[in-house]
C-alpha positions in Angstrom: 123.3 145.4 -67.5 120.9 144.3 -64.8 117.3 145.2 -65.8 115.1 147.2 -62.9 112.7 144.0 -62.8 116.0 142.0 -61.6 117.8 144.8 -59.4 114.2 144.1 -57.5 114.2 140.7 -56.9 117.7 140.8 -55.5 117.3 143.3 -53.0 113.8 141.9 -52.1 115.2 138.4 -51.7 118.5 139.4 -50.5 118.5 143.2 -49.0 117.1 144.6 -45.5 113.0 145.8 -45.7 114.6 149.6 -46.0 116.8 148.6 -49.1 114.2 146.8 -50.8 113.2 150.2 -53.1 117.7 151.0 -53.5 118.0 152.6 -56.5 114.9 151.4 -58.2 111.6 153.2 -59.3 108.4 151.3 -58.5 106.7 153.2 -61.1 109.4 151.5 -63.6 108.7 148.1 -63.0 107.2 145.8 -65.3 105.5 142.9 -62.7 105.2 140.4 -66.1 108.7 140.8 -66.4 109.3 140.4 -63.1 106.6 137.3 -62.8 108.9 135.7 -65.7 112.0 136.4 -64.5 111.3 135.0 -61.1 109.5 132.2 -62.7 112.3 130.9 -65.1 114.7 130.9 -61.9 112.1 129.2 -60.1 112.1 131.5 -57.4 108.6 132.6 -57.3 107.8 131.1 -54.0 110.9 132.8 -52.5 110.3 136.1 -54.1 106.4 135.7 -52.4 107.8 134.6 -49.1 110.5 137.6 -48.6 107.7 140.2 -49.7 105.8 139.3 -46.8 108.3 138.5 -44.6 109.3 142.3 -45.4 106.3 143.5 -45.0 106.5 145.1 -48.7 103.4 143.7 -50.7 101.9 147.3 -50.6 104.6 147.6 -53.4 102.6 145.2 -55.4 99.5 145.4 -57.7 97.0 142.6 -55.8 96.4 140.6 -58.5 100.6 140.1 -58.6 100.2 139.3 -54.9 97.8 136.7 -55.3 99.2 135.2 -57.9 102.3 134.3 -56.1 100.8 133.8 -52.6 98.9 131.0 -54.6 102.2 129.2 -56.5 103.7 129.7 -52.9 101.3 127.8 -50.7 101.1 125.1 -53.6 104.6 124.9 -53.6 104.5 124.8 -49.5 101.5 121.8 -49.5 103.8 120.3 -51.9 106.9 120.4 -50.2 105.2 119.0 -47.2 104.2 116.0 -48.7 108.0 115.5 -50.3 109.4 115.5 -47.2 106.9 112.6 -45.5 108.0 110.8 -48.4 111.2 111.1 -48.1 111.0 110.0 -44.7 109.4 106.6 -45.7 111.8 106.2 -47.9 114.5 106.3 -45.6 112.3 104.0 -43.6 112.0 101.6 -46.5 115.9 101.7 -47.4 117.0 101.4 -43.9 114.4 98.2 -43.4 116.3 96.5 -46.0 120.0 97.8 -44.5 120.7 100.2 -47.6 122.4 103.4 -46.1 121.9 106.6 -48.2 121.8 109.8 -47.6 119.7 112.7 -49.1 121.5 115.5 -51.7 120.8 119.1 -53.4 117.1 120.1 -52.6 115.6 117.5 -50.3 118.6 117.2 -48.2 118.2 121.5 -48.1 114.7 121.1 -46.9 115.2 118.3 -44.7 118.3 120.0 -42.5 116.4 123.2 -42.2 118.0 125.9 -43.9 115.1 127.4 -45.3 112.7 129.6 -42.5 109.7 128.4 -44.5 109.3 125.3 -45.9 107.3 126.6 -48.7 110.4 128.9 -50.1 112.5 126.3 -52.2 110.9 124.7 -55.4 112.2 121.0 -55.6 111.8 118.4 -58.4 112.4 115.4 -56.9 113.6 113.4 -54.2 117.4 112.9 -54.6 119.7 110.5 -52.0 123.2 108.8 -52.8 123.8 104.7 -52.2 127.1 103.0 -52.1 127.8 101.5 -55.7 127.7 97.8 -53.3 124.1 98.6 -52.4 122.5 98.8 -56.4 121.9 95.7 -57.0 119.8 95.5 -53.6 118.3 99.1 -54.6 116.7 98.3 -57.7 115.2 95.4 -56.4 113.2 97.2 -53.3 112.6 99.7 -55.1 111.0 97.7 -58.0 109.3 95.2 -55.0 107.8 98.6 -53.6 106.0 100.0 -56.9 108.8 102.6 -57.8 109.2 101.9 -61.3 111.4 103.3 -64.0 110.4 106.4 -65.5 112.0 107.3 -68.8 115.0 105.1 -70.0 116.5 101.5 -69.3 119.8 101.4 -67.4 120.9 98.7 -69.5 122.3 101.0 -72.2 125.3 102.2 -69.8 128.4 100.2 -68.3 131.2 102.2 -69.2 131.3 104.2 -67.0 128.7 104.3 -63.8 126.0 106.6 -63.8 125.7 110.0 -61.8 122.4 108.2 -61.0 120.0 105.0 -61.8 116.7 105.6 -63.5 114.3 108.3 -62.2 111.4 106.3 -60.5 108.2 106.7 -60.0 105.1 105.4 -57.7 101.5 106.0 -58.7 100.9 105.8 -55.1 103.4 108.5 -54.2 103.5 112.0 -55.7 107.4 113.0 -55.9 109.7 111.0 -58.2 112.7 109.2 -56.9 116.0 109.8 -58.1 118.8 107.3 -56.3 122.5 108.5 -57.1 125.6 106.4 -57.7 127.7 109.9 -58.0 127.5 113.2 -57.4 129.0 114.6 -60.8 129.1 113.1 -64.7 131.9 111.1 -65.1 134.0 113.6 -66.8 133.5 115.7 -63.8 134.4 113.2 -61.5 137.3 114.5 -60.5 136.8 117.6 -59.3 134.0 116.4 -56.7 133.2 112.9 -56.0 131.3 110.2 -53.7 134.4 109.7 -51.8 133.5 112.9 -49.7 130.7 111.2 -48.2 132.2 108.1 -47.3 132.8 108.7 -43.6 128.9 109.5 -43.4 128.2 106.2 -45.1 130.1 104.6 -42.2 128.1 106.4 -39.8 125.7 103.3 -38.1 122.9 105.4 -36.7 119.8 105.1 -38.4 118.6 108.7 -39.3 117.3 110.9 -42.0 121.1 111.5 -43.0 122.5 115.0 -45.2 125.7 116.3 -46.1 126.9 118.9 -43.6 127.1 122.5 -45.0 130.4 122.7 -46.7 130.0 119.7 -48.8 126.1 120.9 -49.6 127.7 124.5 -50.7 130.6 122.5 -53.1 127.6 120.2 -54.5 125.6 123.2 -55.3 128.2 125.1 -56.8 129.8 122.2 -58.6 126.3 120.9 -60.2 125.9 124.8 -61.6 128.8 125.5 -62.7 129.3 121.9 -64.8 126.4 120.0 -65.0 124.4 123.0 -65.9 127.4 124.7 -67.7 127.3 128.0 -65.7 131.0 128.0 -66.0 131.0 127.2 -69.8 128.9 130.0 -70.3 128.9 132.5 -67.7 125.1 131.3 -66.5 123.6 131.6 -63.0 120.4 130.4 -61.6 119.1 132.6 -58.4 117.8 129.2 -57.0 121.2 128.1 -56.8 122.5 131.9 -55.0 119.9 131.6 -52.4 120.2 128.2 -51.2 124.3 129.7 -51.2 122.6 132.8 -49.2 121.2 130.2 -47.2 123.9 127.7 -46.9 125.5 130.9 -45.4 128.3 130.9 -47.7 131.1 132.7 -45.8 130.9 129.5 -43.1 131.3 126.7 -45.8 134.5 128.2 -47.4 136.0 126.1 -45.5 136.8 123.0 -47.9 138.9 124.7 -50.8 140.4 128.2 -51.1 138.1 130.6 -52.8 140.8 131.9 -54.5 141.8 128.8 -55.9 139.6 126.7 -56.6 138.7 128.4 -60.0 135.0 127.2 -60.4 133.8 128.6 -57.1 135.7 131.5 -58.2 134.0 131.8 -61.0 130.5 131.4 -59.7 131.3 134.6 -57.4 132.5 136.4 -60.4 129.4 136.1 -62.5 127.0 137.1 -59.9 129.4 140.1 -58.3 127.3 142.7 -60.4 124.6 141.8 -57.7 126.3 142.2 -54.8 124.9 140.0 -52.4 128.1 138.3 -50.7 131.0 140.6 -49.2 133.4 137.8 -50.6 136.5 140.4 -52.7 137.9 138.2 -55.4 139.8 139.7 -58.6 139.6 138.9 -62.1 142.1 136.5 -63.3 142.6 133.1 -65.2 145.5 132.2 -62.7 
C-alpha cells in the first residue's frame, strides 16, 4: 500500500507538472509525513527542486516551502564546495602519479547528471585506487592532513577492504573515502574493480568517472547488497532518481534485465510506483 504522502512525492519527482495532483487529494495530505518521508530517503532537496521546477509550490503551505527551499540551497552551497574539493584532490593524487577515479555520489555530480547541483544529498567524497597505489595513498594523504577518522586499518588482512579508513581534514569540510573495491568481499563477485581497469589505463590526467552503465550496476549493486534491498525487499528513492537520472533504459546495456536477478529485483520492488516503462514478470528463475 503506498500512502497518499508517498504517491506525491513520486509523481512530483517523477511525473509531468499536469500529473503531479494523479489520483491524489491535496486536501489529504499530511506535509509532516511527507517532510519525513522525503527526509529519511534523503530526498528533500530533490523533492524542493522538482516543485519549483514544476511550477507547483502553490500546492504547498509556505512554511513547508521554506522549509525545504532552506535544506535545498544548504545542501546546493554544500555541494559546491564538495566538488572544489574533489577537484584538489584529484589535483593532489595526480601530483603524486596515483590514478583514481570518482564513484556513487561525487562521481554523479561531477559528470552532470543532475540539472541542479543542489538536488543530490552526498556524504562524502568517494574515488577508487589500484590495490598497487595504497601504500603511496595513505602516505599523501596522511602528509596532506587527511587523517583517519573512526577505526585503524590494521585490524583487517584477510581479505582487502571495500575501502581504507574514512578521512578527514580540519581544513577541508567533506570527508574522504578512498576505495580498494567496489563491493564487500562476499559480494565480490557479482561486481568488481576489474570493470574499471581499462579506465585506470587511461593516461590523461582528468577528473575521471565511470561511464553510465557501470554507474547504473554500482548503484544498483550497492542497494540491493550492501544495503540489503534484496534481502529484504527495501528501496531508497535516492537511489531511483539517480536510476531516473542515469536514464535507466540506456545503461541496460551491460547484463540482461531479465537475468541478472538483482537488477530484476530492484525493478520489481519499486514497480507499484511506476516510474520506468521496463515489463518484467515475477519469477525466481
Amino acid at each position: 500500500m503506498i500512502s497518499l504522502e508517498e504517491k506525491l512525492l513520486v509523481n512530483i519527482l517523477y511525473r509531468q507538472e499536469n500529473e503531479v495532483l494523479k489520483g491524489i487529494d491535496p486536501d489529504n495530505i499530511n506535509f509532516e509525513k511527507l517532510i519525513t518521508l522525503a527526509s529519511g530517503h534523503l530526498m528533500l532537496p530533490a523533492l524542493f527542486f522538482n516543485i519549483n521546477k514544476k511550477n507547483v509550490s502553490y500546492l504547498f503551505p509556505e512554511d513547508f516551502i521554506e522549509y525545504i527551499k532552506n535544506i535545498f540551497e544548504i545542501n546546493k552551497a554544500r555541494n559546491k564546495i564538495l566538488l572544489s574539493e574533489a577537484k584538489e584532490l584529484s589535483e593532489l593524487l595526480y601530483e603524486n602519479n596515483i590514478k583514481h577515479i570518482f564513484l556513487k555520489g561525487t562521481a554523479l555530480l561531477l559528470s552532470n547528471f543532475f540539472d541542479d547541483i543542489g538536488e543530490r544529498m552526498i556524504g562524502d567524497i568517494d574515488f577508487i585506487i589500484q590495490y598497487k597505489d595504497e601504500e603511496n595513498v595513505k602516505r599523501v594523504l596522511e602528509k596532506n592532513n587527511y587523517c583517519n577518522s573512526l577505526w585503524n586499518d590494521s585490524l583487517y588482512r584477510v581479505f582487502k577492504p571495500k575501502h581504507l579508513p574514512r578521512r578527514i581534514n580540519k581544513n577541508k569540510t567533506i570527508a574522504i573515502e578512498p576505495h580498494l573495491e567496489l563491493l564487500s568481499p562476499k559480494y565480490r563477485g557479482v561486481f568488481n574493480s576489474k570493470k574499471l581497469i581499462n579506465t585506470f589505463k587511461e593516461e590523461i590526467r582528468a577528473i575521471k568517472t565511470p561511464n553510465e552503465p557501470f554507474l547504473f550496476d554500482h548503484c544498483i549493486y550497492a542497494l540491493q547488497l550492501e544495503d540489503k534491498g534484496f534481502f529484504n525487499s527495501n528501496y531508497s528513492h535516492r537511489s531511483i532518481y539517480d536510476i531516473y537520472k542515469l536514464d535507466c533504459k540506456n545503461s541496460l546495456t551491460i547484463k540482461n534485465i531479465k537475468k541478472d536477478i538483482f537488477i530484476k529485483y530492484f525493478f520489481l520492488t519499486i514497480a507499484k510506483f511506476k516510474i520506468f516503462d521496463i515489463p518484467i514478470a515475477f519469477s525466481l528463475s
